[in-house]
MMTF fields as JSON, N, C-alpha, C and O atoms, coordinates in Angstrom:
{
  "mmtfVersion": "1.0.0",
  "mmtfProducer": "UNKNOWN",
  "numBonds": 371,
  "numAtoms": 372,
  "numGroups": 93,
  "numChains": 1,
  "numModels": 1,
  "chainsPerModel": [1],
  "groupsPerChain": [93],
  "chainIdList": ["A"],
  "bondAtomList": [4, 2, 8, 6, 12, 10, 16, 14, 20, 18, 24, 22, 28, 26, 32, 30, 36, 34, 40, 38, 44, 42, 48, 46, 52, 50, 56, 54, 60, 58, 64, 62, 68, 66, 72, 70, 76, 74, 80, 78, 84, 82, 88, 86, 92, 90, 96, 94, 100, 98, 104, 102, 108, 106, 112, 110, 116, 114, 120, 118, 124, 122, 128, 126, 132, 130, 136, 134, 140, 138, 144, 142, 148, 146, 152, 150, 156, 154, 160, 158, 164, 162, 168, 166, 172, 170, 176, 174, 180, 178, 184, 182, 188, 186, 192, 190, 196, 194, 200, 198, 204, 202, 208, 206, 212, 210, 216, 214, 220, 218, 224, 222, 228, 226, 232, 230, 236, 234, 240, 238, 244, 242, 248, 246, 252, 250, 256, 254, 260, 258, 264, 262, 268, 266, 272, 270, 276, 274, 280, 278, 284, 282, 288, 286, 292, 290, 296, 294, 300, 298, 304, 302, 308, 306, 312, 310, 316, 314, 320, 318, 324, 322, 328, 326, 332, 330, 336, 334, 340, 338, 344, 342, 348, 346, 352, 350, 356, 354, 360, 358, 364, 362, 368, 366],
  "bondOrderList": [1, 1, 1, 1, 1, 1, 1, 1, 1, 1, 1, 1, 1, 1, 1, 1, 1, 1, 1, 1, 1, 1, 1, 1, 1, 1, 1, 1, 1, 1, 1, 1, 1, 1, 1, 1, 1, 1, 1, 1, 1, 1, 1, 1, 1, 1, 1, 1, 1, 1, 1, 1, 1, 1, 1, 1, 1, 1, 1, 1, 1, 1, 1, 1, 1, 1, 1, 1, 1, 1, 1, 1, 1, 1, 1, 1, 1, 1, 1, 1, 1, 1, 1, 1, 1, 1, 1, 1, 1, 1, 1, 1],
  "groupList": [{"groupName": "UNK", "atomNameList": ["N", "CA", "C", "O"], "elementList": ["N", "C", "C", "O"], "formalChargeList": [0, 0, 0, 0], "bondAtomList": [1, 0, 2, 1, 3, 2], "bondOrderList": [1, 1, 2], "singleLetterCode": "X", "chemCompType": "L-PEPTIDE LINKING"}],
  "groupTypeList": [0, 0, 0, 0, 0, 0, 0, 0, 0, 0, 0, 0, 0, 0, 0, 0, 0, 0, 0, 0, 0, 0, 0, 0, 0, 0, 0, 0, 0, 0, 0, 0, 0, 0, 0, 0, 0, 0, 0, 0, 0, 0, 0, 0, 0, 0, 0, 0, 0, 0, 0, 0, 0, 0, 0, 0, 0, 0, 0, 0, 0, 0, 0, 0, 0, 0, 0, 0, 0, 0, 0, 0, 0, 0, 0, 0, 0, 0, 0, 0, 0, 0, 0, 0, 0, 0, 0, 0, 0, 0, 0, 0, 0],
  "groupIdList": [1, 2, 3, 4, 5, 6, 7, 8, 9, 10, 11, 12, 13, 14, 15, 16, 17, 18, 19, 20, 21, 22, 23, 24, 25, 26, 27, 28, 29, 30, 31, 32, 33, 34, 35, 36, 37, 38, 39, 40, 41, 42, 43, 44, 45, 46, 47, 48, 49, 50, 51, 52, 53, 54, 55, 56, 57, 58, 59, 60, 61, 62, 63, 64, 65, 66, 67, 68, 69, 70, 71, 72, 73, 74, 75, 76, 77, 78, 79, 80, 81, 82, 83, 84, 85, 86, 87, 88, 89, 90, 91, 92, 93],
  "secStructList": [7, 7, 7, 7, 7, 7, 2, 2, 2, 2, 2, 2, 2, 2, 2, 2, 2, 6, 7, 7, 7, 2, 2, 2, 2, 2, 2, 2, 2, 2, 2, 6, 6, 6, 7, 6, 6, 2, 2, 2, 2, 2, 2, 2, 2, 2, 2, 2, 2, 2, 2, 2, 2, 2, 6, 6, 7, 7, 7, 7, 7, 7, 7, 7, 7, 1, 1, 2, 2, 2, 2, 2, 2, 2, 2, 2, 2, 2, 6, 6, 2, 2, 2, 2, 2, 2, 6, 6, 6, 1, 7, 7, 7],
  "xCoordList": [-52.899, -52.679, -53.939, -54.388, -54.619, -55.377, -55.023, -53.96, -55.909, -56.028, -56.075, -56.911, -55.589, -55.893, -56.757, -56.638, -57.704, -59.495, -58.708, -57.793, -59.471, -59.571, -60.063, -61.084, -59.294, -60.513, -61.651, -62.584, -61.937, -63.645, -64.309, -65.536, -63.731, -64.216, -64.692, -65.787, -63.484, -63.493, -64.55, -65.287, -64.639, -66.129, -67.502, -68.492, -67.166, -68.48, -68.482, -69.378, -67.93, -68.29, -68.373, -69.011, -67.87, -67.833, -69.656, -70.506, -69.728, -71.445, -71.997, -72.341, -72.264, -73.281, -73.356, -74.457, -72.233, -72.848, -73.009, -73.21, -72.918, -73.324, -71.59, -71.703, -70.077, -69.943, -68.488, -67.605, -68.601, -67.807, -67.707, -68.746, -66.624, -66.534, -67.13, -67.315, -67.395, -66.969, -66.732, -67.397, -65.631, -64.117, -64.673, -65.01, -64.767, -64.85, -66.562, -66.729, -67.226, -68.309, -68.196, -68.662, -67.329, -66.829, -66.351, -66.603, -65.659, -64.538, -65.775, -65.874, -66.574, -67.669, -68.279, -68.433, -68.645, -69.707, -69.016, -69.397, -67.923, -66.809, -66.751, -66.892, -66.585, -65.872, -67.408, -67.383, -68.519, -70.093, -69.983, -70.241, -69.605, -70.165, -69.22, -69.386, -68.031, -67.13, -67.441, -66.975, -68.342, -68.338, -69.694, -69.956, -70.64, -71.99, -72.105, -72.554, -71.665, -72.215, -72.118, -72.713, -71.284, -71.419, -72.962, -73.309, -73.51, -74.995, -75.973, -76.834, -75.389, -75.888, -75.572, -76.161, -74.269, -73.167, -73.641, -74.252, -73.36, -74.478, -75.544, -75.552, -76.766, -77.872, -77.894, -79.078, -77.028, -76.99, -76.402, -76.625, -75.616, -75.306, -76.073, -76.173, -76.639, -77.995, -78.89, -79.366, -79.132, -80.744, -79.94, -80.711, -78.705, -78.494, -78.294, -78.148, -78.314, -77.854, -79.429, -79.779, -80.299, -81.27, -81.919, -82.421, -81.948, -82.257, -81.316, -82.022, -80.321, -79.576, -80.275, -80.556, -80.511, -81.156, -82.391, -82.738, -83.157, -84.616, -84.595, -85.509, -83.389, -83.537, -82.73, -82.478, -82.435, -81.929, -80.003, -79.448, -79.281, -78.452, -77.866, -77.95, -77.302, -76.425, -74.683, -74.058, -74.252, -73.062, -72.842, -73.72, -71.94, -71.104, -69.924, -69.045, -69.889, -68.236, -67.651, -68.231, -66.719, -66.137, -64.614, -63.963, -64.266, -62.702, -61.891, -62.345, -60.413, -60.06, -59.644, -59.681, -59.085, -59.171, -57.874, -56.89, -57.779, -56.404, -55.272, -55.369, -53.882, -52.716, -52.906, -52.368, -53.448, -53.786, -52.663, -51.811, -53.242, -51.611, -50.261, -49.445, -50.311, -49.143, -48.732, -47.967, -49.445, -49.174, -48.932, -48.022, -49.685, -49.556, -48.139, -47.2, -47.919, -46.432, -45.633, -44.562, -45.55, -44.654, -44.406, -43.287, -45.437, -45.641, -45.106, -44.133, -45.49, -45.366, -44.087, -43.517, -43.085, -41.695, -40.987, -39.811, -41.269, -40.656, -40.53, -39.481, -41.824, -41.663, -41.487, -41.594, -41.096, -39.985, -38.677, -37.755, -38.752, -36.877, -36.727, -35.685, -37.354, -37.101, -36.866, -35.909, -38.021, -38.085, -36.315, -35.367, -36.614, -34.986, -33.802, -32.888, -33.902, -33.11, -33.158, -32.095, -33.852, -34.302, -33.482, -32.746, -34.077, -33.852, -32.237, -31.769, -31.69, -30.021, -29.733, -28.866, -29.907, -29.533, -28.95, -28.198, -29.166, -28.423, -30.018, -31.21, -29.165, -30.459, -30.726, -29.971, -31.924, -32.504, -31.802, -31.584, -31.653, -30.932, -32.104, -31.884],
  "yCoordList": [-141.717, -140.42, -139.581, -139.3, -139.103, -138.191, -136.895, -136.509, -136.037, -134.823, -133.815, -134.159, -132.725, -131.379, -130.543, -129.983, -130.548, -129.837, -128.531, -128.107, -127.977, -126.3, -125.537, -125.694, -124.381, -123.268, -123.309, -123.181, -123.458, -123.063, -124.416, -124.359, -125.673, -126.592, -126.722, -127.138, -126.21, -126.113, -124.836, -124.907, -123.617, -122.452, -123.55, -123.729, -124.109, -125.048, -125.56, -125.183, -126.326, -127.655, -126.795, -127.321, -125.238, -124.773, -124.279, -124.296, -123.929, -123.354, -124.185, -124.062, -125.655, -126.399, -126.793, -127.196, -126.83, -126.477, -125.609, -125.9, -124.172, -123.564, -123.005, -122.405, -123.256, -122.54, -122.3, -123.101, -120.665, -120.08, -118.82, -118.578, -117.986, -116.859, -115.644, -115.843, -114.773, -113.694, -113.2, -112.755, -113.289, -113.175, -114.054, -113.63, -115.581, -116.436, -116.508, -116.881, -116.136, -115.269, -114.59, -114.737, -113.702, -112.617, -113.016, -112.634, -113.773, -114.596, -115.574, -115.531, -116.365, -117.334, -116.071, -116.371, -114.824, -114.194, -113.505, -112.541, -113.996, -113.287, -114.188, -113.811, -115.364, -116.723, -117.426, -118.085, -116.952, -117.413, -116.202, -116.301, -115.191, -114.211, -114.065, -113.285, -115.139, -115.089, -116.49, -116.764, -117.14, -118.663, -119.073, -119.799, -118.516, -119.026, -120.454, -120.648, -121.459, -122.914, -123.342, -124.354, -122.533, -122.88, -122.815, -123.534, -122.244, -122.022, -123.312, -123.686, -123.884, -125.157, -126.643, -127.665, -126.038, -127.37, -127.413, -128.366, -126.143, -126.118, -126.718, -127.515, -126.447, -126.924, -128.001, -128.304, -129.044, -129.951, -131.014, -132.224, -130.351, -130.734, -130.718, -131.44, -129.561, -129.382, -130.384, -130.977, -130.589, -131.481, -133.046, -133.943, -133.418, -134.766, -134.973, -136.093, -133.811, -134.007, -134.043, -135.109, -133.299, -133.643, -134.96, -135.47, -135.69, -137.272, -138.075, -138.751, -137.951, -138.384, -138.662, -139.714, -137.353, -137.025, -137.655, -138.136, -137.673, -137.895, -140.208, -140.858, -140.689, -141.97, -142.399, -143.586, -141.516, -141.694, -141.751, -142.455, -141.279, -141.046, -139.962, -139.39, -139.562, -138.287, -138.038, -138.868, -137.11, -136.841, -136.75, -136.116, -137.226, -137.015, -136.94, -137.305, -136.335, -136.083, -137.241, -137.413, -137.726, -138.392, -138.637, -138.893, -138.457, -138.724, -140.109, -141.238, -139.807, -140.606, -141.38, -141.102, -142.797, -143.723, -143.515, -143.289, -143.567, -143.347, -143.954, -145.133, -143.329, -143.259, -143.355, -144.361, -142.719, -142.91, -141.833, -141.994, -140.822, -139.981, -140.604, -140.741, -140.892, -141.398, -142.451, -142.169, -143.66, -144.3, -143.842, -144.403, -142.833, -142.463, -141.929, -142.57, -140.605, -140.671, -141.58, -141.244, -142.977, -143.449, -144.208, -144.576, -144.45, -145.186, -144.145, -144.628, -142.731, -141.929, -141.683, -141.66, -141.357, -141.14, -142.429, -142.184, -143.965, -145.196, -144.805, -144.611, -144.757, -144.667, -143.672, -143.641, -142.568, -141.148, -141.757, -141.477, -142.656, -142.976, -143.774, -143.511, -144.986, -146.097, -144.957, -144.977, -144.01, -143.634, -142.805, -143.005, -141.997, -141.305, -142.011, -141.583, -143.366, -144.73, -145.047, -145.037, -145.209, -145.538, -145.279, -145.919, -143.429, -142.359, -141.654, -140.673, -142.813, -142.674, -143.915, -144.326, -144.702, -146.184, -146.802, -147.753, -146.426, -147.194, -148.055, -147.785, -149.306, -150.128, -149.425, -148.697, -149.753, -148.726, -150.194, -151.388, -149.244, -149.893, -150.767, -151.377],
  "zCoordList": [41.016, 41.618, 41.448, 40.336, 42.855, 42.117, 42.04, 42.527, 41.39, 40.632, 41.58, 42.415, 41.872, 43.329, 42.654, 41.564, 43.523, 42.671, 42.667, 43.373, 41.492, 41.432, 42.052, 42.721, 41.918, 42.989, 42.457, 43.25, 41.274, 40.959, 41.168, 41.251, 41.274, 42.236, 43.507, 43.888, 44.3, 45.896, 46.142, 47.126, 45.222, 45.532, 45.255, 45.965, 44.095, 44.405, 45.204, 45.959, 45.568, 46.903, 47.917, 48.83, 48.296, 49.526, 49.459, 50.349, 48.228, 47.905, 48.509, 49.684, 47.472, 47.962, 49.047, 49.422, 49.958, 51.369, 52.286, 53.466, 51.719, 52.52, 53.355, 54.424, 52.78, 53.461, 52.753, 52.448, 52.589, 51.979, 52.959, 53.573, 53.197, 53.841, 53.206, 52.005, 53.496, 52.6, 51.63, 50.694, 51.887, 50.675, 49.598, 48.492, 50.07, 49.63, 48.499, 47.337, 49.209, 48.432, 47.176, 46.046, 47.821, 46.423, 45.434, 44.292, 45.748, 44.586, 43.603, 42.377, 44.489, 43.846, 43.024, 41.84, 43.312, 42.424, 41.634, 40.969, 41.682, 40.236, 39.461, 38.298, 39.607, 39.104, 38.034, 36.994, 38.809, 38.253, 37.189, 35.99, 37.776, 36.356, 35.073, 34.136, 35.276, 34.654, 33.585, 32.479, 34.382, 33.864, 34.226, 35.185, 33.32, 33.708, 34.306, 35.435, 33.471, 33.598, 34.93, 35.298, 35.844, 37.257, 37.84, 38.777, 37.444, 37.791, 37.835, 38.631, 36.475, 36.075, 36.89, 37.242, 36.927, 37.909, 38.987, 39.47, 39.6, 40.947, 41.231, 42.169, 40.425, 40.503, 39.994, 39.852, 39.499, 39.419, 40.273, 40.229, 41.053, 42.244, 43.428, 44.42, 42.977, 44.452, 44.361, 45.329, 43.241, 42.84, 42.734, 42.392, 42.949, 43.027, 44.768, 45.256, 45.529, 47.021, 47.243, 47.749, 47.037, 47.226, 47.119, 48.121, 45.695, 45.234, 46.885, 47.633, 47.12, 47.855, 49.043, 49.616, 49.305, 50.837, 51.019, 52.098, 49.866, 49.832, 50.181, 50.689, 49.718, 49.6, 51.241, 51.442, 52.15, 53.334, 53.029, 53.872, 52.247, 52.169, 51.989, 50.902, 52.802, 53.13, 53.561, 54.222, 53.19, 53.231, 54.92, 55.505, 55.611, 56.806, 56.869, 56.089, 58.057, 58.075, 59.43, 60.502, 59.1, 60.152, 59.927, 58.914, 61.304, 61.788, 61.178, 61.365, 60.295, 60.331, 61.462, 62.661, 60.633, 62.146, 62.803, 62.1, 64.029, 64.254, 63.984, 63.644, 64.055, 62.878, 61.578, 61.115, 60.825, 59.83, 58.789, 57.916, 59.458, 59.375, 59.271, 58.359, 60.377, 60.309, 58.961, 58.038, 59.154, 58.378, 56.927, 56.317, 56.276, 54.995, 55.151, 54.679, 55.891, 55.887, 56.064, 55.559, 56.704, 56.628, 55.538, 55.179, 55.004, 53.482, 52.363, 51.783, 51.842, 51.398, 51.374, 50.283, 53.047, 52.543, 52.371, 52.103, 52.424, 52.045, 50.366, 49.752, 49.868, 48.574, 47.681, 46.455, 48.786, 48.228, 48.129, 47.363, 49.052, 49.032, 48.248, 47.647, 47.73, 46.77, 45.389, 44.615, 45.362, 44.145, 43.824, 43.064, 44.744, 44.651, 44.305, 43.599, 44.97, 44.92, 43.344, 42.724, 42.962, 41.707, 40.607, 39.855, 40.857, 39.967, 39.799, 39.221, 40.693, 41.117, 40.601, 41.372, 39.837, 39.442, 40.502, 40.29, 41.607, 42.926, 43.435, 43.291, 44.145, 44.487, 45.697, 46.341, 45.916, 47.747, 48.755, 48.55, 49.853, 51.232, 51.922, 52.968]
}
């Protein structure tokens, strides 16, 4: 299972690239002055995207493949129902 990043995660990752709103601004220059080491994290993040960039590897964005959606839901509520099944000492249908 993974972990759901934090907001002071997701202000970083929105920093290092460049895109935070506003608001979203405000909150980062509350959250830095609240918690220096972000300064550090940052720039440690900056200076490894850089190494990255510099060896021809870079971050992209691309479309999952199609149904992909789908499929997780249909997988996702199968094994909502076994579990419920389960968690009822009844065998699943």
């Amino acid at each position: 299972m993974t972990e759901t990043p934090s907001r002071r995660e997701e202000l970083i990752a929105g920093a290092l690239v460049g895109d935070l709103s506003d608001d979203e601004r405000r909150e980062f220059d509350r959250t830095r002055a609240a918690d220096p080491s972000i300064d550090a994290e940052l720039a440690e993040l900056r200076a490894t995207a850089a190494r990255m960039e510099a060896t021809g590897v870079a971050w992209r964005e691309e479309s999952p493949p199609p149904g992909l959606e789908e499929r997780i839901l249909a997988e996702t509520s199968e094994a909502d129902r076994l579990t419920r099944s389960e968690e009822n000492g009844k065998p699943a249908p």
